[in-house]
N, C-alpha and C positions, 0 to 999 in steps of 0.2 A: 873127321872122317876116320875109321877104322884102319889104322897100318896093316901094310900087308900085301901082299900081289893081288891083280884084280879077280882074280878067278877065286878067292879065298872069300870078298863080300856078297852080299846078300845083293840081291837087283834091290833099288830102290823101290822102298812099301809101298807109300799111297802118294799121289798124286794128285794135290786139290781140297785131302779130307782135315788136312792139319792148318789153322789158321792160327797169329797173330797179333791182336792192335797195335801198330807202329806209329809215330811221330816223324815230319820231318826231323834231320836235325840242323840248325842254323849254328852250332860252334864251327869255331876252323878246328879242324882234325889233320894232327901230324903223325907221320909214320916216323918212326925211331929205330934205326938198326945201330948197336952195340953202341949203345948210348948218346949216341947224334942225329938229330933232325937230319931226315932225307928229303922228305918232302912233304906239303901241303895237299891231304887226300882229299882230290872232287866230292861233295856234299852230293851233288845228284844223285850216288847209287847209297849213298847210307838212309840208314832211319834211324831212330828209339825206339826198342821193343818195348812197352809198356804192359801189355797184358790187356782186355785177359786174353788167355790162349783157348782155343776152340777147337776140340778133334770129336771125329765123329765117332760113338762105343765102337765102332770094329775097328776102327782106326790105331785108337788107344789100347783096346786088348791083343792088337798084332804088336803093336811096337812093344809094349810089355814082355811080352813073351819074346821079340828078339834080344832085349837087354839082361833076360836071365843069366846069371852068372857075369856081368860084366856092371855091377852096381855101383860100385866103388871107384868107378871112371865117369862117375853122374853125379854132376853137384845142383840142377839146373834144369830147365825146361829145356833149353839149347842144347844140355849135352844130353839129354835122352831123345830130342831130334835125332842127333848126329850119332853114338852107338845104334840106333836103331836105323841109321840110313831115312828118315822120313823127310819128305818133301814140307816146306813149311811155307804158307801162302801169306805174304804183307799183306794185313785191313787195317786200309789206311785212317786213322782216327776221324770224325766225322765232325 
């Protein structure tokens, strides 16, 4: 998410046009604060994002154009989700 007051981000882009292919995930997953197990995170809300990712052309040529100038905060399909504010839809592998 963009730091910053709310009045400084963009409304969220698209809603629906950004997909993609996730995995359950079946490891136990721990959360770790300053170096000690806190707890054991519920598997229900996670996935594996595997790919592939699915936007629809106008979808991808708005979030491009809100990420101009902020490239180097983007190493990843998740973080051009996320500078771009884009809604991103689990398709759950088949």
């Amino acid at each position: 998410m963009i730091q910053g007051s709310n009045d400084q981000r963009p409304a969220p882009l698209v809603q629906g046009r950004v997909g993609v292919v996730t995995l359950p995930i079946s490891d136990t997953v721990k959360e770790v604060v300053n170096g000690r197990v806190r707890r054991t995170v519920p598997r229900e809300t996670l996935v594996q994002v595997t790919g592939p990712w699915v936007f629809d052309r106008e979808a991808l040529v708005e979030a491009l154009g809100r990420v101009a100038g902020s490239e180097a905060r983007i190493s990843d399909m998740i973080g051009l989700c996320d500078v771009a504010q884009v809604r991103v839809r689990a398709l759950p592998a088949q």
